[in-house]
DOLOBA-83420 format. One line per 3 residues: number of its first residue (from 0); for each residue x, y, z of N, C-alpha, C, O. Coordinates in steps of 0.2 Angstrom, whole numbers, plus 5000, padded with zeros to 4 digits. Atoms other than C-alpha are relative to their C-alpha. Last residue first. Example, Ala and Ser with C-alpha at 12.3 -4.5 7.8 and 13.67 -1.06 7.14 Angstrom:
BEGIN
1	4996,4994,4999,5068,4995,5036,4996,5005,5003,4999,5011,5004 ~ 5004,4994,5000,5062,4978,5039,5004,5006,5000,5009,5005,5003 .
***
This chain:
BEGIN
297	5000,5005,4994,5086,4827,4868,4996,4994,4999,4995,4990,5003 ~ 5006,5004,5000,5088,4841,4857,5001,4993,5002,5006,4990,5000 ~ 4998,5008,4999,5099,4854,4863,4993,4994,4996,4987,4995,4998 .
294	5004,5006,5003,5095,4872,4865,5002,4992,4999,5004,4990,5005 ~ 5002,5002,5009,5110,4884,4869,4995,4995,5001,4996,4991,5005 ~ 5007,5003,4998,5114,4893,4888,4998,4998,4992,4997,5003,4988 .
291	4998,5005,5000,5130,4902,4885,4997,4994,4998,4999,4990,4994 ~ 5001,5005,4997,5122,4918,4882,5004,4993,5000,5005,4992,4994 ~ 4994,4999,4994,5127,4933,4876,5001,4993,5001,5006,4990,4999 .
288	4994,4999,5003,5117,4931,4858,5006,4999,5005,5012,4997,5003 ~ 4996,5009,5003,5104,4923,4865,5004,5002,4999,5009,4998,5000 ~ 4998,5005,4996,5102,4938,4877,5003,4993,4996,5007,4989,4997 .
285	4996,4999,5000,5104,4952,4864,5003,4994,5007,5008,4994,5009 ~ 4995,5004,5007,5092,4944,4852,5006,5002,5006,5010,4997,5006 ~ 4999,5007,4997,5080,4947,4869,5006,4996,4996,5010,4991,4997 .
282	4998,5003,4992,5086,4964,4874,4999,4992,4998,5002,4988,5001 ~ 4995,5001,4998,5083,4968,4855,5005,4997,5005,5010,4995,5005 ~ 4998,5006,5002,5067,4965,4854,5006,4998,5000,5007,4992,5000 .
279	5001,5001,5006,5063,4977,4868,5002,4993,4995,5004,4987,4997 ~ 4995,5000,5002,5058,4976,4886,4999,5003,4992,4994,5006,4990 ~ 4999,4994,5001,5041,4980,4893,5007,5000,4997,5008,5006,4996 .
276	4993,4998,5004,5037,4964,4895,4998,5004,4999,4992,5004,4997 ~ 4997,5003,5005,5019,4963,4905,5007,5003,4997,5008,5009,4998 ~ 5003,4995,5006,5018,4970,4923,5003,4996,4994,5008,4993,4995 .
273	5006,5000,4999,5029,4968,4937,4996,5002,4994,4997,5007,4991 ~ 5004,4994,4998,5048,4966,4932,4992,4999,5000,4990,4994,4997 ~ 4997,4995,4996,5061,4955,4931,4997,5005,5002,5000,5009,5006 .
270	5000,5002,4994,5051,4940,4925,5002,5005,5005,5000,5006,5010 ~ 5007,4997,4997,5046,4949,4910,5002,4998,5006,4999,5001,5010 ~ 5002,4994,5000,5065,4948,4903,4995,5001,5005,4996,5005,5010 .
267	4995,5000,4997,5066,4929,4907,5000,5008,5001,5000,5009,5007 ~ 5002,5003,4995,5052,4926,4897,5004,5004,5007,5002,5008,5011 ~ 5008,4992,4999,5057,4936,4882,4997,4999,5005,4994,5004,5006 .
264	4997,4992,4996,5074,4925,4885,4994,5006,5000,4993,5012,5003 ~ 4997,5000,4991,5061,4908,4886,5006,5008,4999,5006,5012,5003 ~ 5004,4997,4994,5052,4916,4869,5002,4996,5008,4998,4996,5013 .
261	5003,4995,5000,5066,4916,4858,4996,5002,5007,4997,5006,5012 ~ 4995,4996,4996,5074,4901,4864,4996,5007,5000,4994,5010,5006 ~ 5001,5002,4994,5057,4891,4858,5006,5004,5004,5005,5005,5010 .
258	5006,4994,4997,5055,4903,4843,4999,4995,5008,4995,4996,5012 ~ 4997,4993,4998,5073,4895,4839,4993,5006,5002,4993,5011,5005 ~ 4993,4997,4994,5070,4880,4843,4999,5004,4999,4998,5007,5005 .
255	5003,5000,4991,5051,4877,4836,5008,5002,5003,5008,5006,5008 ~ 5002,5008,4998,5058,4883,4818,4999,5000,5007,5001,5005,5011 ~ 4995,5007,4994,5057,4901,4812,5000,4995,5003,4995,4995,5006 .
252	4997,5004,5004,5045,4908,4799,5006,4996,5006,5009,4991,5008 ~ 4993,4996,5003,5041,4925,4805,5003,4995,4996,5007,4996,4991 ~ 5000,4998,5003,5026,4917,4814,5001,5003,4993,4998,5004,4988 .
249	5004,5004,5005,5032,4906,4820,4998,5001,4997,4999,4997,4992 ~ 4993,5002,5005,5044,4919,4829,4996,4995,4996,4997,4996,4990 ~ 4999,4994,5004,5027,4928,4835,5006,4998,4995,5007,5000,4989 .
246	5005,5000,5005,5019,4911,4841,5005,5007,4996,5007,5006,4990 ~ 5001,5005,5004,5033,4907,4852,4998,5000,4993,5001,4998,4988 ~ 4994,4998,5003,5036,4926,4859,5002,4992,4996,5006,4992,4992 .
243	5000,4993,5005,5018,4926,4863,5006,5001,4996,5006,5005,4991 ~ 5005,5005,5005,5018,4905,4871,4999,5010,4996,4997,5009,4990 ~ 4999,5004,5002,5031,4913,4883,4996,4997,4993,4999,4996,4988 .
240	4997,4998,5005,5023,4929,4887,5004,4995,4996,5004,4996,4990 ~ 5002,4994,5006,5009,4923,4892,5005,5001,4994,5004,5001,4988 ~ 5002,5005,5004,5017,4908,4904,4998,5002,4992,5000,5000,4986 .
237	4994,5005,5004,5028,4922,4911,4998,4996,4995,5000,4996,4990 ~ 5000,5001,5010,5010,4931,4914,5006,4998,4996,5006,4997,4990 ~ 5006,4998,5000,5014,4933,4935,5001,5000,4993,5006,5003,4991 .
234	5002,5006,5004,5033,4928,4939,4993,5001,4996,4994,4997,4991 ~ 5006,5002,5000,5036,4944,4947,4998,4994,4994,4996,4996,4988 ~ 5005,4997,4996,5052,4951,4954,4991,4996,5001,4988,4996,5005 .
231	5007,5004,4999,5065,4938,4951,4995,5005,5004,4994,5004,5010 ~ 5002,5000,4994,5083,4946,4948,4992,4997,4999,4990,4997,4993 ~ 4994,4996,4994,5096,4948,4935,4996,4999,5007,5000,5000,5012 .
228	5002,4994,4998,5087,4933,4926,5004,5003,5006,5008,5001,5011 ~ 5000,4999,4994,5096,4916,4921,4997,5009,5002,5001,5013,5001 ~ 4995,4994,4998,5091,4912,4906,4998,5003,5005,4993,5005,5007 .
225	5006,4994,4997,5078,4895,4906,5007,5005,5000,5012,5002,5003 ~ 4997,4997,4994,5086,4884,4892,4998,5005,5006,4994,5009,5003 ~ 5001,4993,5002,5075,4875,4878,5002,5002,5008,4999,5000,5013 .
222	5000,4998,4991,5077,4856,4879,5002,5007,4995,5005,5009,4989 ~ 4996,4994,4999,5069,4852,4861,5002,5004,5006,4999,5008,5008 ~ 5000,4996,4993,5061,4834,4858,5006,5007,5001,5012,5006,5001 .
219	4994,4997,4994,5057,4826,4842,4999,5005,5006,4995,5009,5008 ~ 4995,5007,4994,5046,4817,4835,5005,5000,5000,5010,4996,5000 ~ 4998,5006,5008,5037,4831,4821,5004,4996,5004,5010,4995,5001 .
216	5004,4999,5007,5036,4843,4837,5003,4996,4996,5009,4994,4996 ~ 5000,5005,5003,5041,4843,4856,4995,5001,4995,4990,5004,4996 ~ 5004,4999,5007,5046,4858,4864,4999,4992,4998,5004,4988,4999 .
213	5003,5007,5003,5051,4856,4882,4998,5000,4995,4993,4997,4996 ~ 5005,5005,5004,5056,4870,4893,5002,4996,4996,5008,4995,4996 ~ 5002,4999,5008,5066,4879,4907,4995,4999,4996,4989,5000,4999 .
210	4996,5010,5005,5073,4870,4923,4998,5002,4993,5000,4999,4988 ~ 4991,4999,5002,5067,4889,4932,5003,4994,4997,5009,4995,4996 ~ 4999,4994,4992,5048,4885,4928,5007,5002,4998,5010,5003,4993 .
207	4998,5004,4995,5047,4868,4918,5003,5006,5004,5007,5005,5009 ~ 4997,4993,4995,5035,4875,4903,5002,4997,5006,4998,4993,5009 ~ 4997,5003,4996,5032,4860,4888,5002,5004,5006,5009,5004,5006 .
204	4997,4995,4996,5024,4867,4873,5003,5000,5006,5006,5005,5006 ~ 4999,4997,4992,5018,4856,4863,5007,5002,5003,5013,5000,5003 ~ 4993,4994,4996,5019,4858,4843,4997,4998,5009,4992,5001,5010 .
201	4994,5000,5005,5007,4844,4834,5006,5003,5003,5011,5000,5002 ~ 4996,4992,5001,4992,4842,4844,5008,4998,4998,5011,4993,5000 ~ 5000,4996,5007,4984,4825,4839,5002,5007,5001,5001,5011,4997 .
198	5006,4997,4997,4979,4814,4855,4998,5003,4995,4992,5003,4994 ~ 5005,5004,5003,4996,4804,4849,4993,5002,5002,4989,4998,5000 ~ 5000,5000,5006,5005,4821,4851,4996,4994,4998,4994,4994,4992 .
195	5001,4996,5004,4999,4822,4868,4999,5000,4993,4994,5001,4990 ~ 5006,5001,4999,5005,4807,4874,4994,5005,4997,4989,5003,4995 ~ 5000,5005,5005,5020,4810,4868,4993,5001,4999,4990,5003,4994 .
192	5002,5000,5008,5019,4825,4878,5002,4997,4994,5003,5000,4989 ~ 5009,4995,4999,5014,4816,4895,5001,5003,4991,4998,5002,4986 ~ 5008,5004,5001,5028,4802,4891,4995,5004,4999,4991,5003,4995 .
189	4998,5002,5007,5043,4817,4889,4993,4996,4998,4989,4998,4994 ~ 5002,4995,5006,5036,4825,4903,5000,4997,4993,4996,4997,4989 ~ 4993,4999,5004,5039,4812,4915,4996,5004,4994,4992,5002,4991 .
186	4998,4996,4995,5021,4812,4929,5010,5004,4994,5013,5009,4994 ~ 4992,5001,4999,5011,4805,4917,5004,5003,5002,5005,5008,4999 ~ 4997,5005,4996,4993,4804,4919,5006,4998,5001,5008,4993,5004 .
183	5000,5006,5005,4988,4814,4901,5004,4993,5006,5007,4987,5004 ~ 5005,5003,5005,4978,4829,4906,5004,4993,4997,5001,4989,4994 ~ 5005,5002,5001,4983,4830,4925,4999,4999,4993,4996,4993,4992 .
180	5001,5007,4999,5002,4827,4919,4991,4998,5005,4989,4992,5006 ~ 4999,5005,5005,5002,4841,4909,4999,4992,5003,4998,4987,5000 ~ 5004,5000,5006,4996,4853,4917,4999,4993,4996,4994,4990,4994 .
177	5004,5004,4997,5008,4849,4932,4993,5000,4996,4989,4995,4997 ~ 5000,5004,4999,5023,4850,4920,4992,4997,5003,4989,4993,5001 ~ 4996,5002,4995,5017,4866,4913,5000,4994,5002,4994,4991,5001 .
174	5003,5004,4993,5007,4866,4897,5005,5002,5004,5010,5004,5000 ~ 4998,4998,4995,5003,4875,4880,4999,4997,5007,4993,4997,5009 ~ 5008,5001,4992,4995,4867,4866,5007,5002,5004,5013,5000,5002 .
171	4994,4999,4993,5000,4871,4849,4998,5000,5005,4992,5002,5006 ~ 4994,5000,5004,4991,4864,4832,5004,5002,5006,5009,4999,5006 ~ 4997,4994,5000,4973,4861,4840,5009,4998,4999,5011,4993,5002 .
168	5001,4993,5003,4960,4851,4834,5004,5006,5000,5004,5011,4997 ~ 4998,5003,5008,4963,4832,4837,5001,5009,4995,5004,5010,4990 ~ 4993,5002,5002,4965,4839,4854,5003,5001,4995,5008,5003,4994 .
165	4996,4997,5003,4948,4844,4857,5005,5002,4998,5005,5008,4994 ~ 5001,4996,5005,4941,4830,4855,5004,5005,4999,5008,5006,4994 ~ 5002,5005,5007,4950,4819,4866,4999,5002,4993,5003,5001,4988 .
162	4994,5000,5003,4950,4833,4879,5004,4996,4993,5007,4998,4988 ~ 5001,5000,5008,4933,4837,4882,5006,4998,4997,5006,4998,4991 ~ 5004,5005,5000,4933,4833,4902,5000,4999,4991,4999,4994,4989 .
159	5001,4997,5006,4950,4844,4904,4995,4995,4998,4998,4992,4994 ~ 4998,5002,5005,4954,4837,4921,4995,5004,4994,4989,5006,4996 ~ 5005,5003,5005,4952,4848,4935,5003,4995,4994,5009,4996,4992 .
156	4999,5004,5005,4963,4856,4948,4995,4994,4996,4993,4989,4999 ~ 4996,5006,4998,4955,4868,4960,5000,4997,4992,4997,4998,4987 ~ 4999,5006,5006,4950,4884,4961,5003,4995,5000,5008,4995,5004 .
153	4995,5001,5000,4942,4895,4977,5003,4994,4992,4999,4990,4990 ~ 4995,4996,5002,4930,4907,4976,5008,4997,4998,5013,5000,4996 ~ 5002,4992,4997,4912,4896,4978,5007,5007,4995,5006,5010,4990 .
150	5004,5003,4992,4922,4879,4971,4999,5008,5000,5002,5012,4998 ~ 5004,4995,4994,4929,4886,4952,4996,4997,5004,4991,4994,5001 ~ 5006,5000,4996,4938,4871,4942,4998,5006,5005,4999,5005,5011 .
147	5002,4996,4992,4954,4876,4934,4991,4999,5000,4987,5002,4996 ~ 4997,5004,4992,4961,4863,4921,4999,5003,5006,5001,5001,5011 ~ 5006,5005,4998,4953,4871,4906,5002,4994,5005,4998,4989,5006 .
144	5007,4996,4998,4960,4889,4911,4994,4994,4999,4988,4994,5002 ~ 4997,4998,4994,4981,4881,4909,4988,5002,5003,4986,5000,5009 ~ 5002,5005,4995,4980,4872,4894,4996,5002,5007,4991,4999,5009 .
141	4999,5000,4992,4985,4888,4885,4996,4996,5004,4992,4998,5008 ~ 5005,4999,4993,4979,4884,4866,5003,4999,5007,5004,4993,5009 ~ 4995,5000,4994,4987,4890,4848,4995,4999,5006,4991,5003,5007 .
138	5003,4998,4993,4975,4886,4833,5006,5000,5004,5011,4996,5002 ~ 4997,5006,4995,4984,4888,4815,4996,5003,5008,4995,5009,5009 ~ 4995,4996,4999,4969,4898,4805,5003,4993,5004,5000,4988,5005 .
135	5000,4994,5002,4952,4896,4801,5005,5000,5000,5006,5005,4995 ~ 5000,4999,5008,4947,4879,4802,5001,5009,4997,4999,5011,4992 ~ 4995,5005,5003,4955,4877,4818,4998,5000,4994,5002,4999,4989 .
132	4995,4999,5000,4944,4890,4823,5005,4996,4997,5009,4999,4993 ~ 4998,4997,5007,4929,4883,4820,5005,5004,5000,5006,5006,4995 ~ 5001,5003,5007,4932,4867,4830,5001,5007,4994,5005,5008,4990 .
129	4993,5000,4999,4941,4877,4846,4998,4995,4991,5003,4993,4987 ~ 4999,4996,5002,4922,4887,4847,5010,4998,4998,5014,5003,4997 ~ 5001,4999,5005,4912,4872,4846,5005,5006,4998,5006,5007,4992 .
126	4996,5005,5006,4922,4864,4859,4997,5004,4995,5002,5006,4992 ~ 5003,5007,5001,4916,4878,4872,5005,4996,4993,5010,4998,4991 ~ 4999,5002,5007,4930,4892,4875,4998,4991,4999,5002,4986,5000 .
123	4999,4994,5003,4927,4901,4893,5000,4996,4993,4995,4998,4991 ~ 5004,4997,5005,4920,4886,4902,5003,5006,4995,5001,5003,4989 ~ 5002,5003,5006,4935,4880,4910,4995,5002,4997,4998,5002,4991 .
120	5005,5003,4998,4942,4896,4917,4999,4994,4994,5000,4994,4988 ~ 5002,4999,4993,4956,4906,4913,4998,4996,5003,5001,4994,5007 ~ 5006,5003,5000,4959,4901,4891,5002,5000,5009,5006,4996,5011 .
117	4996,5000,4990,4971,4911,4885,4994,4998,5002,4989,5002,5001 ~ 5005,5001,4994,4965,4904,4865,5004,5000,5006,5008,4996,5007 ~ 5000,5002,4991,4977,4909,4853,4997,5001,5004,4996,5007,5005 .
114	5006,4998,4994,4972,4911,4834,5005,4996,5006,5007,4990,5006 ~ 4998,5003,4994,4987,4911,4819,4994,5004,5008,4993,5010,5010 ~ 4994,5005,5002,4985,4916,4803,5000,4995,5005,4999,4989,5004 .
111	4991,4998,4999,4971,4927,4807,5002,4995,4998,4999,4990,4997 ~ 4995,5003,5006,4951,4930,4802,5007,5001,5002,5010,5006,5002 ~ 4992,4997,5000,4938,4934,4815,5004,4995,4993,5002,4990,4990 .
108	4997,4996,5004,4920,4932,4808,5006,5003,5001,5009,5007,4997 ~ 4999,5002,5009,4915,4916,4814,5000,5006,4997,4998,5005,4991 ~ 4991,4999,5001,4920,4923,4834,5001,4997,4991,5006,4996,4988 .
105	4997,4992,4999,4902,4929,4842,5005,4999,4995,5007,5005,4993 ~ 5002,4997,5004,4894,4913,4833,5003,5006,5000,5005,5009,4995 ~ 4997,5000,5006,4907,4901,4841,4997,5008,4995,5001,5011,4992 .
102	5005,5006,5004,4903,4908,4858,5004,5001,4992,5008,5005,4990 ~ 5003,4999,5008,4914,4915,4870,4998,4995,4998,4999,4989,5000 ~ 4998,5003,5004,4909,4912,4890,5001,5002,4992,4996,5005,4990 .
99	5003,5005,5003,4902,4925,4901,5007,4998,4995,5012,5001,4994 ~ 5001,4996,5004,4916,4934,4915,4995,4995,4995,4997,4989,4995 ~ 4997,5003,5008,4919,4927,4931,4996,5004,4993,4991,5008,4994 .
96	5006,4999,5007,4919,4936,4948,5005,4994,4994,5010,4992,4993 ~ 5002,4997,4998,4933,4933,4965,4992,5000,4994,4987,4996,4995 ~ 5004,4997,5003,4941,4918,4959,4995,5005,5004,4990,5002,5007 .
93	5004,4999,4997,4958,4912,4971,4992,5003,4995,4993,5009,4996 ~ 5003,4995,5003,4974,4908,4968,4992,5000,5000,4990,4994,5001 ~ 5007,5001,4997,4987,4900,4978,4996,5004,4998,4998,5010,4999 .
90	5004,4995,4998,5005,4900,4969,4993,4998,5001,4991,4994,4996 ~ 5005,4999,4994,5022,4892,4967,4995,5005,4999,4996,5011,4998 ~ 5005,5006,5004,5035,4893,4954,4991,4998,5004,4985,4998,5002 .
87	5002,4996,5004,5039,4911,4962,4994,4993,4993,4989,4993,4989 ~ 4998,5002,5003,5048,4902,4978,4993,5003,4993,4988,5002,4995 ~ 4994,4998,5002,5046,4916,4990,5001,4996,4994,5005,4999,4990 .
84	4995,4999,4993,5028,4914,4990,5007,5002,4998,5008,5004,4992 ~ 4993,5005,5001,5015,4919,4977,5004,5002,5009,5003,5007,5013 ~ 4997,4998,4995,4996,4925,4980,5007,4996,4998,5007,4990,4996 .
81	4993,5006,5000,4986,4927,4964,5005,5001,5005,5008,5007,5005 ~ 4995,4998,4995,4969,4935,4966,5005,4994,5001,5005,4989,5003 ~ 4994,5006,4996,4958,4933,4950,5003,5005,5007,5003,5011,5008 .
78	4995,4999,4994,4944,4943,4944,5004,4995,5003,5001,4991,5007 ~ 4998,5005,4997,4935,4941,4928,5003,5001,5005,5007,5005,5003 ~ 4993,5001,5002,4924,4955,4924,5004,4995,5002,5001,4993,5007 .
75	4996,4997,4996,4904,4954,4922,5009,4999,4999,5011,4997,4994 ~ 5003,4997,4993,4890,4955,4913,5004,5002,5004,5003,5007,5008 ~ 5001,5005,4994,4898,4951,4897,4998,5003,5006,5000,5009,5007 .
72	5004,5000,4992,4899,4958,4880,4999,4995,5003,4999,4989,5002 ~ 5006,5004,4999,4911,4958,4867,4997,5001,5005,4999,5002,5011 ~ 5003,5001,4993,4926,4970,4864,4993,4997,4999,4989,5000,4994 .
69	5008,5001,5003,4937,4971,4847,4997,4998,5008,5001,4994,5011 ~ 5005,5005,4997,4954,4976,4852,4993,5001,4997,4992,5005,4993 ~ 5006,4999,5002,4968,4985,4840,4998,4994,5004,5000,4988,5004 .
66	4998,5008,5000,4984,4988,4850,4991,5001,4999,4987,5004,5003 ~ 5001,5001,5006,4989,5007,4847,4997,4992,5000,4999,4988,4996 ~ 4993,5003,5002,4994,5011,4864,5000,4998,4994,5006,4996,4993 .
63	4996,4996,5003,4977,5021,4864,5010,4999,5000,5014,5002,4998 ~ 5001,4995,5007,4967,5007,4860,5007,5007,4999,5011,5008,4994 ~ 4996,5005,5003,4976,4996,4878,4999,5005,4991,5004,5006,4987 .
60	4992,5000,4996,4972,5012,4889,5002,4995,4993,5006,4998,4990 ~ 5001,4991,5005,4950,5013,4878,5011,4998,5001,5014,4997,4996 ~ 5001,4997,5006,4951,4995,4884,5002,5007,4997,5007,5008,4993 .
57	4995,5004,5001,4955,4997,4902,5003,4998,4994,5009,4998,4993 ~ 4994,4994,4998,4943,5011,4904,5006,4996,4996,5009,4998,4992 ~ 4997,4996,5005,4931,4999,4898,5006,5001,4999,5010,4999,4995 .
54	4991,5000,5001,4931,4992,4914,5003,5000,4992,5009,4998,4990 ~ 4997,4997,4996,4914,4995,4921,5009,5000,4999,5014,5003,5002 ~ 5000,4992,5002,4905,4990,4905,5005,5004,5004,5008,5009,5002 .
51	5006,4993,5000,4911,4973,4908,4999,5004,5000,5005,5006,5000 ~ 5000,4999,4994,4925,4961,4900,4991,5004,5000,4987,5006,4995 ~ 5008,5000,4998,4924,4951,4884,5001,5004,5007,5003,4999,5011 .
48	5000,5000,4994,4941,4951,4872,4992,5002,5003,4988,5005,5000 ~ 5007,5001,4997,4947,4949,4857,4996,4998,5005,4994,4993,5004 ~ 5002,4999,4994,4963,4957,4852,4993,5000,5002,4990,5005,5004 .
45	5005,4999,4999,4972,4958,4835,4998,4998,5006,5002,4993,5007 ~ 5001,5006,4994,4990,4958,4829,4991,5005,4999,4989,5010,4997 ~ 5008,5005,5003,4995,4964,4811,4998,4995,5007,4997,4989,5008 .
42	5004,4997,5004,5006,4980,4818,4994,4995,4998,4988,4996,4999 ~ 5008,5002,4997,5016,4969,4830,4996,5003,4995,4993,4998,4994 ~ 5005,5004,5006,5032,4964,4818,4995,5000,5005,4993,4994,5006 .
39	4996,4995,5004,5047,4976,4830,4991,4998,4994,4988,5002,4991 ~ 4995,5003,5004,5042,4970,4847,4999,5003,4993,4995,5007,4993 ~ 4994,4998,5000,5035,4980,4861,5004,4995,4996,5009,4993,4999 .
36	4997,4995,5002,5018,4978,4856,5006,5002,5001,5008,5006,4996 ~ 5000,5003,5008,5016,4959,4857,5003,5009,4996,5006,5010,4991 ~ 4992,5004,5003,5020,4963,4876,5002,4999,4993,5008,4998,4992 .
33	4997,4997,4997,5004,4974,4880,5008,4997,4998,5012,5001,4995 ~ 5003,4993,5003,4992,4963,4870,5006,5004,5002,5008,5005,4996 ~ 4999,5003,5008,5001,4943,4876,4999,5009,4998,5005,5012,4998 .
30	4993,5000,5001,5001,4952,4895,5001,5001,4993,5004,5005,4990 ~ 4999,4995,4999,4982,4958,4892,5010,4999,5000,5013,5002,4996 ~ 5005,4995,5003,4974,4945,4885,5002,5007,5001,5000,5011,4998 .
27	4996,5001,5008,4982,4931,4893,5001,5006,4998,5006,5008,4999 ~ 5003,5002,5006,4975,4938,4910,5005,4997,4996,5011,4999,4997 ~ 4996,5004,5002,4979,4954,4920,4997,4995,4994,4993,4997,4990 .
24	5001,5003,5005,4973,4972,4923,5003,4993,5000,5009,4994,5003 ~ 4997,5000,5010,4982,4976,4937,4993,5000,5000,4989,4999,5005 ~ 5007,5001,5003,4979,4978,4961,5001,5003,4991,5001,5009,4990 .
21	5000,4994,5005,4997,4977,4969,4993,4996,4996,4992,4990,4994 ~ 5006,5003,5002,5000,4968,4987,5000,5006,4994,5001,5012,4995 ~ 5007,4993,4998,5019,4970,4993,4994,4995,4995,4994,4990,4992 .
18	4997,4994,5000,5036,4961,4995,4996,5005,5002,4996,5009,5006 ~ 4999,4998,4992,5030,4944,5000,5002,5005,5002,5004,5007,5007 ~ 4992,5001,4999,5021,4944,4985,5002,5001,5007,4999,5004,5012 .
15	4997,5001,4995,5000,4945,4983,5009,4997,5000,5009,4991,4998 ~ 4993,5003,5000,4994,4950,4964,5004,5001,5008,5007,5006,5009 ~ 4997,4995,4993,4974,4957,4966,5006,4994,5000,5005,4988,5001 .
12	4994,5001,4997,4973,4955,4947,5000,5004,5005,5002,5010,5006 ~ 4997,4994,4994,4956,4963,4937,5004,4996,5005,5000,4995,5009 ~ 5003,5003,4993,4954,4951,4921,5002,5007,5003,5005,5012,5001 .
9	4997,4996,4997,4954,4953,4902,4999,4998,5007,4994,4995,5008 ~ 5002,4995,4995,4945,4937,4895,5004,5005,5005,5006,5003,5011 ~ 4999,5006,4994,4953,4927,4878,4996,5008,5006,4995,5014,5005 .
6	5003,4998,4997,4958,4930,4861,4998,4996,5009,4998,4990,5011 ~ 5002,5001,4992,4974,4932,4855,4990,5002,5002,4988,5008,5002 ~ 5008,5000,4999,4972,4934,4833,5001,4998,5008,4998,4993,5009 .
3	5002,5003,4991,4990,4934,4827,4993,5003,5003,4991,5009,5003 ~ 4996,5004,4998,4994,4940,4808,4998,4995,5005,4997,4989,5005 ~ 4997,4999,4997,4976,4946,4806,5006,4994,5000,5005,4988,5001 .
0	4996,5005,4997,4968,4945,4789,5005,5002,5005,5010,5005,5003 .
***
């Protein structure tokens, strides 16, 4: 039995800035993985993931950091190209390849506490695969892959056609505003996750960029601070790390505030640099600790 079970599709990331063009790894699957080790309670994590034979390599890299993956098959890799402009909330993204879908069959043998689906693309995680999970563990789900529609190479916003259902099934759902107001037509957050929790998810997630977040759980609301960063290199897997540093203090036992401060200064951290958090746990206790910036419930 794994503490935290991420699964989701590794990707190849051509990441455009107006400083320079840099060719990763990226994905849930990769920040979440690469991030969950720099913190003090990663040992019970697991890692399941679908790329092609050609990117292995990438695997073997994540093995020898110690971060246990299980690899499934697929023909191909997923490949994004995310372009941002100076304003970092911002970005035009683009599908080069996709990778096959998981199935429930592949995944009725994983076992953890706690599963998060980083969900890319809409196909990647059928209904049946968001039903057996919830019977296995608390589900965690990134909004974010069943609202992208793939045209030839380009993505466009979608509604989540299963949503109804799926809903009833999952314990934390991850949104940004604009996320949030296609699945529930409301443009004021508080309404869209209301609207959610009548739908049946229990914790949402609430991501408002530099304005911060939005926790809403048991019918209340938690404004969570965004901490000022020393500087803004690369917004790229902020969402990742966010819903990583959530799930980890949940974890541990701590309430939506405080795993919601937590994971906005773990946020805040990865923003300053390229590449998943690299910080330590420390740097994050040592932000709330400085900080002025407190939670509130609203």
């Amino acid at each position: 039995m794994n503490d935290i079970c991420c699964i989701g599709h590794l990707t190849l990331d051509k990441i455009v800035t107006p400083r320079k063009t840099t060719y990763m790894p990226g994905g849930t699957s990769y920040y979440f993985s690469y991030g969950i080790q720099h913190l003090k309670d990663s040992k019970n994590y697991k890692l399941v993931t679908a790329l092609a034979p050609s990117e292995y390599n990438t695997v073997e890299e994540m093995r020898k950091k110690g971060i246990q993956v299980e690899v499934l098959p697929s023909k191909h890799t997923v490949f994004f190209e995310n372009t941002y402009g100076e304003n970092q909330d911002e970005r035009t993204q683009r599908v080069l390849a996709k990778a096959d879908p998981f199935t429930a069959d592949e995944l009725k043998h994983e076992e953890a506490r706690f599963f998060h689906l980083g969900s890319l693309l809409a196909d990647d995680f059928p209904l049946e695969v968001v039903k057996l999970l919830a019977q296995k563990g608390i589900l965690a789900v990134d909004a974010q892959g069943y609202l992208r529609e793939v045209k030839g190479e380009h993505v466009y916003p979608t509604d989540w056609k299963e949503k109804r259902e799926a809903l009833k099934y999952i314990d934390i759902l991850k949104v940004n505003e604009q996320e949030a107001e296609v699945l529930t037509g409301h443009k004021d957050p508080k309404k869209a996750a209301r609207q959610l929790a009548e739908w049946g998810v229990k914790e949402i997630l609430l991501t408002l960029g530099s304005l911060g977040s939005l926790i809403y759980a048991n019918g209340k609301f938690y404004k969570i601070p965004a901490y000022p960063p020393k500087e803004v290199v690369d917004a790229t897997g902020c969402g990742d790390t966010y819903v990583l540093g959530y799930l980890y203090m949940r974890n541990k036992g701590f309430s939506c505030e405080e795993a919601g401060c937590f994971a906005a200064a773990m946020s805040t951290i990865k923003l300053e640099k390229s590449g998943p958090f690299s910080g330590s746990e420390e740097d994050i206790w040592n932000i709330l600790r400085t900080s002025k910036l407190k939670a509130k419930t609203v």
